[in-house]
C-alpha positions in Angstrom: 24.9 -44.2 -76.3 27.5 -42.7 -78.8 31.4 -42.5 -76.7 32.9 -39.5 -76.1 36.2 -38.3 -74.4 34.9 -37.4 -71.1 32.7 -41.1 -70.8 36.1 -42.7 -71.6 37.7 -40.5 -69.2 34.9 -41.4 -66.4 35.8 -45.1 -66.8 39.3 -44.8 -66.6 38.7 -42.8 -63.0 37.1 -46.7 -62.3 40.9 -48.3 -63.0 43.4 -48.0 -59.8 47.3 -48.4 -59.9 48.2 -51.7 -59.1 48.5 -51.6 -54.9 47.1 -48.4 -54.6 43.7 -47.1 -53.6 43.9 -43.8 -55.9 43.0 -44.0 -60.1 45.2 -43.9 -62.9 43.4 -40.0 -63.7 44.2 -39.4 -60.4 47.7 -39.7 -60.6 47.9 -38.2 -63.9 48.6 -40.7 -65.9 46.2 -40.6 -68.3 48.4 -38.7 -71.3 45.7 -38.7 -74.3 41.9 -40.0 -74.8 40.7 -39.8 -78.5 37.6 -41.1 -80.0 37.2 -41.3 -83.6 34.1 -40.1 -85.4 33.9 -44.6 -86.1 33.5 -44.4 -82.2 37.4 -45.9 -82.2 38.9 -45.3 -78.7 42.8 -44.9 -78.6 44.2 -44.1 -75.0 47.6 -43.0 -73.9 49.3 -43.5 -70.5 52.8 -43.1 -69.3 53.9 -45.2 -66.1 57.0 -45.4 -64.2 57.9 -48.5 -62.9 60.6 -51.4 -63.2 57.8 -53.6 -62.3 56.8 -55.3 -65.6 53.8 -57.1 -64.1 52.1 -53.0 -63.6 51.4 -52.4 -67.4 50.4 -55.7 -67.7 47.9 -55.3 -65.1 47.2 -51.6 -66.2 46.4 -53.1 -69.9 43.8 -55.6 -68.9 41.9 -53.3 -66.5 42.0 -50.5 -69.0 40.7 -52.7 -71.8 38.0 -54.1 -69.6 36.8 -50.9 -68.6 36.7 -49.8 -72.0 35.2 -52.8 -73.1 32.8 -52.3 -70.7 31.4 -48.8 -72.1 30.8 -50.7 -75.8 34.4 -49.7 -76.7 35.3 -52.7 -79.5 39.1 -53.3 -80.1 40.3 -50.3 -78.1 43.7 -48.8 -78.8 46.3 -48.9 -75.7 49.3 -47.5 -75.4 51.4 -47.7 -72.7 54.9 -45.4 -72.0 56.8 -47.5 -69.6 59.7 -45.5 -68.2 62.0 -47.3 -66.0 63.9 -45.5 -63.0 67.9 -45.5 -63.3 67.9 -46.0 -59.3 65.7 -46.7 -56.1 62.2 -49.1 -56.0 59.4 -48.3 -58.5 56.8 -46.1 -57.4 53.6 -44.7 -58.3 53.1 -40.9 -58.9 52.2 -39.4 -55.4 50.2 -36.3 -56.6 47.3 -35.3 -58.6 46.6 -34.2 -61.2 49.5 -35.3 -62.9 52.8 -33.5 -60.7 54.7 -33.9 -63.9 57.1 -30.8 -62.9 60.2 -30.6 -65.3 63.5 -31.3 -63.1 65.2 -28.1 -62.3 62.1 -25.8 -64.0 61.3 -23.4 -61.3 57.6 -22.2 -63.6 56.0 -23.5 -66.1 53.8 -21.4 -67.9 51.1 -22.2 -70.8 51.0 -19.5 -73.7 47.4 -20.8 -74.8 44.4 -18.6 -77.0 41.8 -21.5 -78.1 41.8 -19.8 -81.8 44.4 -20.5 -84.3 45.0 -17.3 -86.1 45.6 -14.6 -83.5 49.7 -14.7 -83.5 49.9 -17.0 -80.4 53.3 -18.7 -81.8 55.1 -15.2 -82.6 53.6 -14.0 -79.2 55.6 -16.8 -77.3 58.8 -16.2 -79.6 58.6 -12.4 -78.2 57.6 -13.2 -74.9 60.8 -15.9 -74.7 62.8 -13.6 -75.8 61.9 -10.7 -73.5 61.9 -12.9 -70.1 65.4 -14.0 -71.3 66.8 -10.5 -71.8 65.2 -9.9 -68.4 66.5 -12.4 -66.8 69.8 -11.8 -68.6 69.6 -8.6 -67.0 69.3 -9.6 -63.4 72.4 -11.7 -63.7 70.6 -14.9 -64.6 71.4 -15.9 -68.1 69.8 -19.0 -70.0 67.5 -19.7 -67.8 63.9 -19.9 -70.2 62.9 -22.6 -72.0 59.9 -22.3 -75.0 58.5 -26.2 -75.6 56.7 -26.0 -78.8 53.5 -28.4 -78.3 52.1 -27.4 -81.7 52.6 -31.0 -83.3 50.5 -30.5 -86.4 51.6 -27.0 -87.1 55.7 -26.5 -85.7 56.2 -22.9 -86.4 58.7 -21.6 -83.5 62.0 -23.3 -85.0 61.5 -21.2 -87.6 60.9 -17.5 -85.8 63.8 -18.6 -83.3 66.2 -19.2 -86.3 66.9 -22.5 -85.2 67.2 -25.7 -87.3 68.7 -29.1 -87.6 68.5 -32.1 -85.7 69.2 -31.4 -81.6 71.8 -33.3 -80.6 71.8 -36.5 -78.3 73.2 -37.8 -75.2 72.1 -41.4 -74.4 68.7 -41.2 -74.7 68.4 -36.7 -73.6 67.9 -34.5 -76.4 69.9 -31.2 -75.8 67.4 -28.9 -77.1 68.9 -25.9 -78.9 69.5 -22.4 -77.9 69.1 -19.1 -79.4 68.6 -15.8 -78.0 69.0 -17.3 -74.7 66.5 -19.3 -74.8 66.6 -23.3 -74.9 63.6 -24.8 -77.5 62.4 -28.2 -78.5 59.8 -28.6 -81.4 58.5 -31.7 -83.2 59.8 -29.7 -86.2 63.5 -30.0 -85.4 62.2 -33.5 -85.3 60.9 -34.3 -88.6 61.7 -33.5 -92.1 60.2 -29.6 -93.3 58.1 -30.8 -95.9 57.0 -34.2 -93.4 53.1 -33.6 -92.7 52.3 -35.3 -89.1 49.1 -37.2 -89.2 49.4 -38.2 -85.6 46.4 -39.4 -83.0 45.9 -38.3 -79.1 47.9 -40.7 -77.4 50.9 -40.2 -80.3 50.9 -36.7 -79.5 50.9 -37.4 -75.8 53.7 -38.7 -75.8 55.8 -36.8 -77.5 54.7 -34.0 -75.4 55.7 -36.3 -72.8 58.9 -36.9 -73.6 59.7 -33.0 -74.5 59.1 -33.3 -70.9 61.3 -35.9 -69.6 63.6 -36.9 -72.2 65.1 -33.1 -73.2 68.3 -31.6 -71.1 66.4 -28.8 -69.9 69.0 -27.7 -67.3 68.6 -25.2 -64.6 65.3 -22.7 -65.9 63.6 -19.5 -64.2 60.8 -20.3 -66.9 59.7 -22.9 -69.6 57.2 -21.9 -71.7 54.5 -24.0 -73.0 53.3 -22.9 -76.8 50.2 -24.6 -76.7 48.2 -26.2 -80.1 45.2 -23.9 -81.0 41.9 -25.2 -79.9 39.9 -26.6 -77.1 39.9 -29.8 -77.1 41.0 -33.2 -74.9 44.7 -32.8 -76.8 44.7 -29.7 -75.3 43.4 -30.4 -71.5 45.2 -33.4 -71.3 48.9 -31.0 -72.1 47.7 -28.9 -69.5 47.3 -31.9 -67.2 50.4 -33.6 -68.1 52.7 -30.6 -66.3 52.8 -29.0 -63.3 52.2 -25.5 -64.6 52.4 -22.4 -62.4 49.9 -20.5 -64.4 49.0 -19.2 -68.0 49.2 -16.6 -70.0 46.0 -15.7 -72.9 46.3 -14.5 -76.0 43.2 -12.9 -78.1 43.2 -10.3 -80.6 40.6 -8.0 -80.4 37.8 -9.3 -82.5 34.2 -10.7 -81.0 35.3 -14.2 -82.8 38.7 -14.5 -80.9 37.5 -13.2 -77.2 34.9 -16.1 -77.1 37.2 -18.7 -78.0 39.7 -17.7 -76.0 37.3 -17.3 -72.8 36.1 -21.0 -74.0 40.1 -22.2 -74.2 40.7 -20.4 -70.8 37.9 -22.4 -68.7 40.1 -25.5 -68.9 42.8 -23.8 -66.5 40.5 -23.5 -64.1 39.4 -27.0 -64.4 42.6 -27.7 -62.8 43.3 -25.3 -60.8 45.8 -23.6 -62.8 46.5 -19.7 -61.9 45.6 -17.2 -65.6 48.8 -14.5 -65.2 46.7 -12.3 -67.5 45.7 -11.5 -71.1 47.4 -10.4 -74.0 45.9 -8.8 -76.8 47.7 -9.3 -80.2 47.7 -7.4 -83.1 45.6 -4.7 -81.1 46.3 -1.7 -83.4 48.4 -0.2 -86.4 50.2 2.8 -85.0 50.2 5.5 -88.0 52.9 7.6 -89.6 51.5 10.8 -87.4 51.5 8.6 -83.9 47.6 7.5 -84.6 46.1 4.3 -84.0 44.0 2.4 -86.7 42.2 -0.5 -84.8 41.8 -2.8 -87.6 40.3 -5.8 -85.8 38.1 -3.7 -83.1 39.0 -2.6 -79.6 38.4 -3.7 -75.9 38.7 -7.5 -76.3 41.6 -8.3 -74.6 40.5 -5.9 -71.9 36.7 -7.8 -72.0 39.1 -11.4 -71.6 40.8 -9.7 -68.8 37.9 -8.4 -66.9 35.6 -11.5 -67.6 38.2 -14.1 -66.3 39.1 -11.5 -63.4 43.1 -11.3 -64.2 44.8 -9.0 -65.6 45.0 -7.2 -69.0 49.6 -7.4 -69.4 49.4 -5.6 -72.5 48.3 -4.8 -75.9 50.8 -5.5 -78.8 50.5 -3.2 -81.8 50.0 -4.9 -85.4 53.4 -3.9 -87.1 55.7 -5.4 -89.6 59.1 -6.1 -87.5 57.3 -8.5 -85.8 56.1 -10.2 -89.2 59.5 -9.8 -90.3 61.3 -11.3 -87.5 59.4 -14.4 -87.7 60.3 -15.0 -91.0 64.1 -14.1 -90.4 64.3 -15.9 -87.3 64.8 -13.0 -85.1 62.2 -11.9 -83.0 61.6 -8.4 -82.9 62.3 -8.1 -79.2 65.7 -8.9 -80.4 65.6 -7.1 -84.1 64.0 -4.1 -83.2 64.6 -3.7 -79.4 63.7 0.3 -79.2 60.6 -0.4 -81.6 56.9 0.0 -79.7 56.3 -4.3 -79.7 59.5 -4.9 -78.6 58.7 -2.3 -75.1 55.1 -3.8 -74.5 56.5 -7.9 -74.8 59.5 -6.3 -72.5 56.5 -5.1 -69.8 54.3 -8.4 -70.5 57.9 -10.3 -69.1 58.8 -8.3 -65.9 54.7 -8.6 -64.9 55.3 -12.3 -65.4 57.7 -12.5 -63.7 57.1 -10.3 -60.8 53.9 -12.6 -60.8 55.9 -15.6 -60.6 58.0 -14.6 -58.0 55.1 -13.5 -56.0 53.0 -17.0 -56.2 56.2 -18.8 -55.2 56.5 -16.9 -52.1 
């Protein structure tokens, strides 16, 4: 029987923490599962202990259970991080309750389709929940953590570049606009291409988590990769989110990839805030509207997944142009029409936010 991610993922649900009754998927730390089309399975865990004997232990379990599917020569890697102060200890929720100290909300910007502007839409979307938040007396206060290994676009639309700086072993992520942002493509030379595996990816995601100087945040958002995928499912189950936002752009193409990439929230209970539709029309010189990709998608997301449609963002060229200029057009072209709807899309959040944390 050919391996697949979920078998692999099945087996490891067999392999409990050392001393404790409960899995290793249980308790979230399960970070990547990859099988190659060779049937070659690479997993990725992180586990925090000062107890060295736990990996150990972890290791030969994980291999056995492996081995025990027909996995040949499996590919382990392990994370170890060791705490500063106090006895080792387990993680002591599930999935995964890897919340970012001093991160009131996560929130995942996700579409399952590359293609449909999900990148510029978190740029905007950053930028307006900052000037929001700037607004109520609260400045500096949202994070954008760009998970796009393969395909880092965000450093440049926020104008940001150069190597973030370092304290110890804590990236200081940079800040523009108000809003604090980590990318593997700070990271990593322009012209570098990243040829990664899962559990590599995991665990830089893992340590954008852990290892970067977040500070005090109302909001970090999460630019997910495109696609649907374990890479994908396992970010999702790597932080404690407090819900996610779709993005889709009209066409029949991009609503039924993004209703595919927006089952996996609800596969762990994550809350969808609503839908964005991108690129949703070109607004004419006499106040018209030209819908060049079709019309009612985002609505058709909305209404299928029973959330809400936030907004429709009109196809215009400041928001082209302020991705390539690194400035965003909430921030270039405040009065323009994209700039209003992102503005609206960030006080729903928001107010949504506020609302689920009582």
């Amino acid at each position: 029987m050919p391996l697949d991610p979920e078998s692999v993922r099945r087996a490891l649900a067999g392999v409990r923490y050392p001393g404790y009754s409960r899995d290793i998927v249980a308790f979230g730390l399960v970070k990547g599962v990859d099988v190659s089309a060779e049937g070659k399975v690479s997993v990725g865990l992180a586990v925090t202990t000062a107890d060295p004997e736990v990996p150990k232990k972890l290791y030969a379990d994980i291999e056995a259970a492996l081995r025990s599917l027909g996995a040949e020569k499996p590919e382990i890697a392990i994370t170890v991080t060791v705490p500063k102060t106090g006895p080792a200890a387990p993680p002591t929720k599930a999935p995964a309750d890897a919340g970012v100290g001093g991160v009131k909300h996560i929130v995942a910007v996700a579409s399952g389709k590359g293609g449909v502007g999900k990148s510029t839409f978190a740029v905007n979307l950053a930028c307006a929940l900052a000037r929001s938040l700037t607004d109520a007396g609260r400045p500096g206060r949202v994070g954008l953590m760009d998970c796009d290994i393969y395909g880092p676009s965000v450093p440049l639309m926020m104008g940001v570049a150069g190597r973030p700086m370092i304290d110890g072993e804590v990236l200081i992520p940079p800040e523009n606009f108000g809003v604090k942002v980590i990318s593997m493509g700070l990271l990593i030379d322009e012209s570098a291409p990243v040829i990664w595996r899962g559990p590599m990816v995991m665990k830089t995601i893992s340590q954008f988590a852990t290892n970067v100087r977040w500070g005090e945040l109302d909001v970090l958002l999460i630019d997910l990769p495109p696609g649907t995928g374990d890479a994908q499912l396992s970010i999702v189950q790597a932080m404690a989110l407090s819900g996610a936002v779709i993005v889709t752009t009209p066409q029949t193409a991009a609503v039924s990839v993004a209703l595919r990439g927006a089952s996996m929230f609800s596969k762990v209970n994550v809350p969808v805030l609503g839908v964005a539709e991108n690129m949703s029309y070109l607004e004419t010189a006499d106040g018209g509207r030209q819908h060049l990709f079709g019309q009612g998608g985002g609505l058709k997301v909305a209404e299928a997944l029973d959330t809400e449609l936030l907004g429709e963002v009109p196809l215009d060229p400041a928001v082209r142009m302020g991705g390539d200029h690194g400035i965003p057009a909430v921030i270039s072209h405040p009065e323009g029409n994209p700039a209003r709807v992102f503005r609206s899309i960030a006080l729903t959040v928001l107010n949504k936010l506020q609302a689920s944390a009582g």
